[in-house]
Structures are given as structure tokens and as C-alpha cells.
ROLUM-661179 format. One record per residue (C-alpha): residue in one letter; x, y, z. Coordinates in steps of 0.25 Angstrom, whole numbers, padded with zeros to 4 digits, always signed. Example, Ala and Ser with C-alpha at 12.3 -4.5 7.8 and 13.67 -1.06 7.14 Angstrom:
<nodes>
A+0049-0018+0031
S+0055-0004+0029
</nodes>
This chain:
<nodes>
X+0903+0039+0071
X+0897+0045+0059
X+0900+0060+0056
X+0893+0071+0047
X+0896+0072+0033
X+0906+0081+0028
X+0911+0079+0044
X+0926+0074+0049
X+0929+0073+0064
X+0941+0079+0069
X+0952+0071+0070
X+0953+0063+0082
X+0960+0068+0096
X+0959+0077+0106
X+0969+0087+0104
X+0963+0096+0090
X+0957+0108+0090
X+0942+0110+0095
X+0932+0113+0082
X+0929+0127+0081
X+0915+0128+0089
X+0905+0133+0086
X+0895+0143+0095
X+0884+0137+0101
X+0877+0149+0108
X+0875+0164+0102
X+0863+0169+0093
X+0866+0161+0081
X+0858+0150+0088
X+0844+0158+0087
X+0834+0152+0079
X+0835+0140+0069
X+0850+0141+0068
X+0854+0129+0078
X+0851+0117+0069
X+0860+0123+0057
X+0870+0125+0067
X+0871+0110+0073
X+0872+0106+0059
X+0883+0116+0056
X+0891+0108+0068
X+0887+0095+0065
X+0894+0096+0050
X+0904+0105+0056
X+0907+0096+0067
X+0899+0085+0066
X+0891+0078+0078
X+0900+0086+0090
X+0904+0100+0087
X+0910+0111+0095
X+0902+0124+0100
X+0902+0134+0111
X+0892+0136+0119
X+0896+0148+0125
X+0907+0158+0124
X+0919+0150+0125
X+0912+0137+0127
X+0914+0126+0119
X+0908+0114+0118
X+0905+0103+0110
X+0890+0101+0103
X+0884+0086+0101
X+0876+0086+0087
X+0875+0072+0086
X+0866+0062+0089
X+0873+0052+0091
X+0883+0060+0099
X+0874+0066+0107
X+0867+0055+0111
X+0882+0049+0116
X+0885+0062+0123
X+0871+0061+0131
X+0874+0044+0134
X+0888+0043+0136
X+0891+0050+0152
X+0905+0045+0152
X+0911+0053+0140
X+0901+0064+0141
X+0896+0070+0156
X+0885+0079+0161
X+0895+0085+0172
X+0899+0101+0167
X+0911+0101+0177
X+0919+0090+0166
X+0917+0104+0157
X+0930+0106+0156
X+0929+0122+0153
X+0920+0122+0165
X+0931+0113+0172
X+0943+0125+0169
X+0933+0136+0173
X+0933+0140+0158
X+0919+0141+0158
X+0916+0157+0161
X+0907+0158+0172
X+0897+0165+0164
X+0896+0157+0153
X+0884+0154+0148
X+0887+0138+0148
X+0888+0137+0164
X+0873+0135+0167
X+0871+0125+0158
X+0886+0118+0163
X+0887+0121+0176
X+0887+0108+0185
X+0875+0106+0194
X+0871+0092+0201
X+0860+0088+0192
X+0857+0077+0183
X+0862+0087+0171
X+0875+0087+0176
X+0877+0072+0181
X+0882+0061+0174
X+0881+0044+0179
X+0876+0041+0193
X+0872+0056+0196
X+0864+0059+0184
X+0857+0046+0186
X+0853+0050+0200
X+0848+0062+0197
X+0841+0059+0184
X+0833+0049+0191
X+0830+0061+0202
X+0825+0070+0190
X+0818+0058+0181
X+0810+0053+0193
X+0805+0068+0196
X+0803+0070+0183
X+0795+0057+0180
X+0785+0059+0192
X+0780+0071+0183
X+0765+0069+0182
X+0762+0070+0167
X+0747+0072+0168
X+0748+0082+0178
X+0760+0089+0170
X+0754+0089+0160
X+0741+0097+0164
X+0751+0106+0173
X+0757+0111+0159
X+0743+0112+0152
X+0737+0123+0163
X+0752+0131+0163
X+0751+0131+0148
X+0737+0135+0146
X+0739+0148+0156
X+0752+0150+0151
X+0744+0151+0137
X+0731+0158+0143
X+0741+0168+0148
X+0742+0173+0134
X+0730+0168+0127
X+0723+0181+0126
X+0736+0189+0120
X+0734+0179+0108
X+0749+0178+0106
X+0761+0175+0113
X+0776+0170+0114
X+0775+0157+0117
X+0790+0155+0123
X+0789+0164+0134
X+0774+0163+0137
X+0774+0150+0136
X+0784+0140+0134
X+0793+0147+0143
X+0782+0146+0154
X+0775+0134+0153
X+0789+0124+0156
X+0793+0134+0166
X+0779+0134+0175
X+0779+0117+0172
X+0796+0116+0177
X+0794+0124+0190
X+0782+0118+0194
X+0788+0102+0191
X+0799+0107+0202
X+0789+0111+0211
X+0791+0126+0211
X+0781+0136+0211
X+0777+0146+0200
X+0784+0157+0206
X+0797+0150+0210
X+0798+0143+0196
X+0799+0157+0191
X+0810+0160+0200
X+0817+0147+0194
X+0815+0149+0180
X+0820+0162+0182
X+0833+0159+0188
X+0836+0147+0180
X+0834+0155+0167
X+0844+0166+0176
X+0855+0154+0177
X+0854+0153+0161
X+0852+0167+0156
X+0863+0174+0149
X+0864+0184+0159
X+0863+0174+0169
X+0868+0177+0184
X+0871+0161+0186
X+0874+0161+0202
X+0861+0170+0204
X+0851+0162+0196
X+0857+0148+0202
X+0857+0153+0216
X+0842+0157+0214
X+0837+0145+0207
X+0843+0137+0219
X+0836+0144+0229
X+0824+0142+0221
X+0828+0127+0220
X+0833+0123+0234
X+0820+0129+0241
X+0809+0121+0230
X+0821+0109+0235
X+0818+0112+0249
X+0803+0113+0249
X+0803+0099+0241
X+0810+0092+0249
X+0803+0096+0261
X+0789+0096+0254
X+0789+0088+0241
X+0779+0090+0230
X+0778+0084+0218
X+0789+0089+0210
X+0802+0088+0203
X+0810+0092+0215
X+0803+0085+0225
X+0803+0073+0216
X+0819+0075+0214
X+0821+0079+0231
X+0814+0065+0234
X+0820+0055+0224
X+0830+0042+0229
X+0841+0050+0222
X+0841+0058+0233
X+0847+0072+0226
X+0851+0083+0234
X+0845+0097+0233
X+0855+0103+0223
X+0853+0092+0213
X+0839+0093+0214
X+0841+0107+0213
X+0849+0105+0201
X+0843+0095+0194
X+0830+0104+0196
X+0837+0116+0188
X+0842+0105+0176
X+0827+0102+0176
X+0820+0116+0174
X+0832+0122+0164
X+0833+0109+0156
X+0818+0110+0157
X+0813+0122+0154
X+0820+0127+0144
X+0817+0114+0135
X+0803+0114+0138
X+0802+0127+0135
X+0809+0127+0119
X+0801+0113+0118
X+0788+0120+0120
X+0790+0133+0113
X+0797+0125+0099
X+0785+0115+0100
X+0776+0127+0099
X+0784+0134+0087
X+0786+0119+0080
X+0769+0120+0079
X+0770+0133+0076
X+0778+0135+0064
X+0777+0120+0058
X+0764+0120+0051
X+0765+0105+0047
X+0769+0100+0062
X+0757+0109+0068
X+0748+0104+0058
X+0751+0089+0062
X+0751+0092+0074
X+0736+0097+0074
X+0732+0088+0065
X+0737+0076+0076
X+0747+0070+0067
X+0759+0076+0077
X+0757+0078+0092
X+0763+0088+0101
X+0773+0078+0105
X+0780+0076+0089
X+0780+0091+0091
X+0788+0092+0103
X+0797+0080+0097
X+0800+0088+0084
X+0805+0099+0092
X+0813+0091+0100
X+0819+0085+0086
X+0821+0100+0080
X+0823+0109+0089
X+0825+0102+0104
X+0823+0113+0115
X+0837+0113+0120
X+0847+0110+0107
X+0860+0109+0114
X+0862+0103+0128
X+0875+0105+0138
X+0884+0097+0141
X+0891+0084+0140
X+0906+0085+0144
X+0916+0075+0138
X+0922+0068+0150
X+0935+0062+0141
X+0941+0065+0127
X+0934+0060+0117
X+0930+0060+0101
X+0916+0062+0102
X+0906+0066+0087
X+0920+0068+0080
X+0927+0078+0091
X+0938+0079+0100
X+0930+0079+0113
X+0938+0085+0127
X+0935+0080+0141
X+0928+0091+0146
X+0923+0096+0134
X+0907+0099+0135
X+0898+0094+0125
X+0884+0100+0122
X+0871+0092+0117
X+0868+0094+0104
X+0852+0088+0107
X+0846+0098+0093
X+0859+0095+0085
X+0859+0080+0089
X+0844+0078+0085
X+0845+0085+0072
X+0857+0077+0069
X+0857+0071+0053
X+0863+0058+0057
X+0851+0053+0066
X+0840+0064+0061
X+0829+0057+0051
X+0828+0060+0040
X+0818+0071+0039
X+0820+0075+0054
X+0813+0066+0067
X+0800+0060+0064
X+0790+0062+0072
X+0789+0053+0086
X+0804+0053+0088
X+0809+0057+0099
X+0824+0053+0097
X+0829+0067+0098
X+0840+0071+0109
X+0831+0083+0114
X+0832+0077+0128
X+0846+0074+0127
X+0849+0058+0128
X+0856+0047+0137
X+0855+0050+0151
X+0855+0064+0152
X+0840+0062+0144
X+0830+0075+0147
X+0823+0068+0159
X+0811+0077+0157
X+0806+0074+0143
X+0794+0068+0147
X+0790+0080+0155
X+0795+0091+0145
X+0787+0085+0133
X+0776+0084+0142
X+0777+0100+0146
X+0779+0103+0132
X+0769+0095+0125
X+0758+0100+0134
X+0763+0116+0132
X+0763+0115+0119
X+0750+0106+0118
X+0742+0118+0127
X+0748+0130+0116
X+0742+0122+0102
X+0730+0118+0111
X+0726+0133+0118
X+0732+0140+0107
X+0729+0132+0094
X+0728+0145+0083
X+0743+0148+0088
X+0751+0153+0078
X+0767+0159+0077
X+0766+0174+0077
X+0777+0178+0072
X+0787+0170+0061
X+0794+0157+0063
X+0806+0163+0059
X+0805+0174+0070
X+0805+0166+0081
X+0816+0169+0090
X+0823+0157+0098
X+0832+0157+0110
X+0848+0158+0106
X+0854+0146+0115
X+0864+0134+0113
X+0854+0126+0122
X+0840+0128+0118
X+0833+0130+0106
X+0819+0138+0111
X+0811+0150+0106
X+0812+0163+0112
X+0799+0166+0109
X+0786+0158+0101
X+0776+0171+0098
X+0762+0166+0094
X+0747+0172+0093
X+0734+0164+0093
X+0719+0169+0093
X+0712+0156+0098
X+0716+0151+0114
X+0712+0139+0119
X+0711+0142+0131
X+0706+0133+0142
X+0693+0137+0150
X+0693+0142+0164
X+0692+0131+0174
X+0676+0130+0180
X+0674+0138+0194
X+0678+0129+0206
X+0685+0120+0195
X+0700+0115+0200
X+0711+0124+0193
X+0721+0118+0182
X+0734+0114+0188
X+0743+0129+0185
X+0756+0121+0188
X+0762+0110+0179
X+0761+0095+0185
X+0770+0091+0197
X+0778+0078+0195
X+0773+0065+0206
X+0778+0065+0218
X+0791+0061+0220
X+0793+0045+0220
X+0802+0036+0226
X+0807+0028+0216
X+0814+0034+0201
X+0812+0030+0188
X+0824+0025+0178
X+0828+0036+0171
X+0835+0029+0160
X+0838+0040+0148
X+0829+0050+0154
X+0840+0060+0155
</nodes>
């Protein structure tokens, strides 16, 4: 294995000290400072280094890609199961830690290795496949365009909360088949089970209310949804992990979707050469989203691996037990497999969606959502413009994701789309339904 220059590996064994880790969480990670920090580890430590994640939590991070891509493949060293934590194990883990949402062991596909994982990942590939594109695809359009008419006459707005955070959270909810108001209710509760002043038994007892009756009222009368498609496959999974397994969906998601929307925007907004390409047809959308998903992947760092044996692993001492985190920006930016000059355009080699079998299995969708949104902003908005400096946009501070807090924009010239004729049939206000639910399931493969 080959190692950074002016980097030695610890000496071999089990029995050394740990490095000294480095903290992985706090307001240092504002703004643009991430990237210089993974490099700092990777000559410090080269491609494994240790970090806390929270107060007294240490974990180790994967900057390589070569290692990373080993970490996501390899189940028999390295599981998906949070109760092989060993802190977690010893009840060392504080009960108000802010690790425990993302760790805590639930029965979905997240937290399953071998034979489990497979039979729920085809559960979730299957309802997720039976998405319909075209009508998805329209579904996003109409949501985007009111969500954008909503502000049009203001001739300004912030385009994180007023859009990015809306458009995936109206599209989500109505892919699982809830209505408007009771995806609300969801969103709110699932954002309660993260929050930093999160009350974690409240928000998980009101998210499985909301859950178990949508399970109830699918399995009774199916529609052509998520849940009903996962209630209804041969795998035949019980309410709590469809339950489950519909939470993984919306908070690994959401989230994503709504970072990968909002960075595309800035990328066309502050990178005069890549917008100018772009409206001159030499780029499309689609290199857009790509180059954000090289540079600054909507969740950076992903939990958690744990190490189920001693082992040397990217020149470090690895425990049983010991939790390893996914270093998915790190890996991608890493010198040793980066060309020359950064990605070109059309690659899409990059670790944004993880890798092995664990694979994002809603990629297809997720671009889809995200390349109509930010289609409909440069196409109903074209004279859009920053309105405030680059350097002044503010970011979320968070180990997991790299996202805005805020995109403030003005505009003079709307788009907008004329009013549907008397008597004509109204635009679809929901996003596309996936098909009904089908008998047989598709290989999965590397999906996730």
C-alpha cells in the first residue's frame, strides 16, 4: 500500500497508543475550511486518521480511496450492525450524545449486513425502481414552479428555505404516499429525532405513529407508492422494517437532495465560466450536478463501519469494535486517484453515493429531482443573480453534510408560466407516484 509523502505508519500491533484525534464537529467546520482539514489528516495521518465525532467519541475517518472503497465492499471485516460499537456495547455512549440517532440500531437495510441487507435492499430497489420518470418528473416541475411563483413578485429570495428545503420535502412525502399535511407532521419530527435539542423518545414515538397508520392504511388499500410497493414485495418485511427502512429513506434523502439542489444553484451562480458554458450548450445540467458531487458531495462524511476483528487497516492499529466513518468528500478529493487538474467532465467515478453494496439505491431518482429543480430555477428565473457576496454566504456547521444555510438571490424578469385555460385539466400539484407494486424484483447488484 502506498502512503503519502513525508508519511510512516505506525509501528505494527495492537497494543500502542491511539494518535491524537482530531475533532470532527464544532464551528471550525463552517464555510470552505473542510477540504484543508482532510488534507491536514491525510499528511498527518495518511489515509485513516482519528477524529471525534462528538464529545468524547472517537472514531476513525477513511480519506482514501482506495481504502474507502475496501471499507464499503469488504462486510466480513468491516459491518453495518451499530451494536459491534464497542462504546455502545459498554454503555459508554452518553444517552444524549449527539452520535445516537445516527448509530442507534434499527432493522433496516442501513443497519444489515449479508443475507438481511440483500433481502431488504431488493424490498427498497424494487419500490424505488417502479418510480415513474415521466410522471416524476412533471410532479417536480409544477411543485418547483409554485414554490417559485410563491416568491416571484418579491423579486428576491433565499433559496434554501424557500426552495430547496421545500421542493424535496413535498416530492419525499408524496413518493411514500402521505398527504401534504401529514408529510409535514413527518418532516417535523424527523428533524426533532436530529435537532440539537432533540427530545429523541418523543420525536420517535411521533414519527411511528405517523408511520404505522400510512402502514396500516397501505396494506389495507394499496396505492401506488413506496410503502405499498415495499408492504406487497416477495420479501415479505414486517411492519417495523418497512417502518424503518421508510425513515432511512427520507433522512438519507432529504437532506442530500436538499445540499445537492441548493450547491448546484451556487456552482451557476458564482462560477462565471461554468454558467457561461452551460448557457452556451457546451455543459449540461447533468456536468453540473457531477461537479458538485466531485467538490463538495452533499453529505461529506458518512457513519459508520465497525471493525468486527483486529486488524491493520491504511497504516493504523484497527480494534474490534472500533467505528469507522466514511470519508466519501475526503476520498474523492484524494491526490493518489484525483486527475490531474481535478475530474473531467462526464466522470462519474466519485464515492458521493458510497460504493459496494451498501451503493445509494436512489440515485436515479435523486438526480432526477435535482436536475428538474434546478432546471425550472435557470428556466423561470433566468436574470438570477447572488445578492449578496460569495464570501458571505453562510453554511451549516456539521461533520455529515456540507449544505447552505442560506442562498439569498434577487431577479427583475420571472418566467412564469401562464394560467391554465378555463375548463383546462390542472397540472399535477403532487410529484409523480412510483407504478404499482409488482411481483417480481429486479437484481439489485451494486445499487447500494
Amino acid at each position: 500500500m502506498t502512503t503519502p509523502h513525508g508519511y510512516s505508519p505506525p509501528p505494527s500491533g495492537f497494543g500502542g497508543r491511539r494518535p491524537t484525534a482530531t475533532a470532527l464537529y464544532g464551528p471550525h467546520l463552517d464555510g470552505d475550511a473542510m477540504p484543508a482539514l482532510y488534507e491536514e489528516l491525510r499528511r498527518n495521518h495518511g489515509p485513516v486518521a482519528p477524529v471525534t465525532v462528538a464529545p468524547g467519541i472517537e472514531a476513525w475517518l477513511v480519506l482514501g480511496h482506495r481504502e474507502l472503497l475496501r471499507l464499503t465492499r469488504d462486510e466480513q471485516d468491516f459491518s453495518h450492525d451499530p451494536r459491534r460499537w464497542s462504546p455502545l456495547r459498554e454503555g459508554r455512549v452518553p444517552p444524549d450524545s449527539p452520535i445516537l440517532p445516527f448509530v442507534g440500531w434499527r432493522p433496516a437495510l442501513l443497519f444489515a449486513d449479508g443475507q438481511q441487507h440483500r433481502r431488504m435492499r431488493a424490498a427498497v430497489s424494487h419500490a424505488l425502481a417502479g418510480i415513474n420518470g415521466h410522471e416524476l418528473r412533471r410532479g417536480v416541475r409544477s411543485a418547483a414552479e409554485e414554490l417559485i411563483a410563491s416568491f416571484a413578485e418579491r423579486r428576491e429570495a433565499d433559496l434554501v428555505p424557500d426552495y430547496a428545503l421545500q421542493l424535496p420535502t413535498q416530492v419525499i412525502t408524496g413518493l411514500l404516499g402521505l398527504d401534504e399535511r401529514t408529510g409535514g407532521r413527518l418532516v417535523h419530527a424527523i428533524t426533532g429525532l436530529v435537532a440539537a435539542t432533540a427530545d429523541p423518545g418523543r420525536a420517535s414515538r411521533r414519527i411511528n405513529a405517523i408511520l404505522f397508520a400510512l402502514i396500516e392504511e397501505k396494506r389495507s388499500r394499496p396505492g401506488d407508492d413506496i410503502t405499498s410497493a415495499l408492504l406487497h414485495h416477495p420479501a415479505r418485511l414486517t411492519d417495523e422494517e418497512v417502518l424503518h427502512n421508510l425513515v432511512v429513506m427520507f433522512v438519507a434523502g432529504h437532506r442530500t437532495t436538499v445540499n445537492w439542489i441548493a450547491t448546484t444553484l451556487r456552482v451557476l451562480l458564482c462560477d462565471p465560466a461554468f454558467h457561461s458554458s452551460l448557457a452556451g450548450g457546451h455543459l449540461s445540467v447533468d456536468d453540473a450536478l457531477d461537479l458538485v458531487l466531485w467538490r463538495f458531495p452533499p453529505t461529506q462524511n458518512f457513519p459508520a463501519r465497525y471493525a468486527t476483528r483486529d486488524l491493520s487497516f491504511g497504516g493504523q492499529s484497527i480494534r474490534a469494535g472500533d467505528m469507522l466513518i466514511l470519508g466519501l468528500a475526503a476520498a474523492n478529493a484524494d491526490p493518489a486517484v484525483l486527475p490531474p487538474g481535478g475530474p473531467v467532465t462526464g466522470n462519474r467515478s466519485h464515492l458521493a453515493f458510497g460504493a459496494g453494496p451498501h451503493t445509494c439505491p436512489a440515485q436515479d431518482p435523486a438526480r432526477l429531482i435535482t436536475r428538474t429543480a434546478v432546471d425550472t430555477v435557470r428556466h423561470r428565473l433566468p436574470d438570477l443573480e447572488l445578492a449578496v457576496d460569495e464570501s458571505e454566504l453562510a453554511w451549516v456547521s456539521s461533520p455529515w453534510s456540507k449544505g447552505l444555510a442560506a442562498l439569498p438571490v434577487r431577479f427583475t424578469d420571472p418566467q412564469l408560466p401562464r394560467a391554465p385555460r378555463p375548463g383546462a385539466p390542472a397540472r399535477p400539484t403532487r410529484p409523480g407516484r412510483p407504478a404499482a407494486p409488482r411481483t417480481a424484483a429486479p437484481q439489485t447488484g451494486e445499487a447500494r
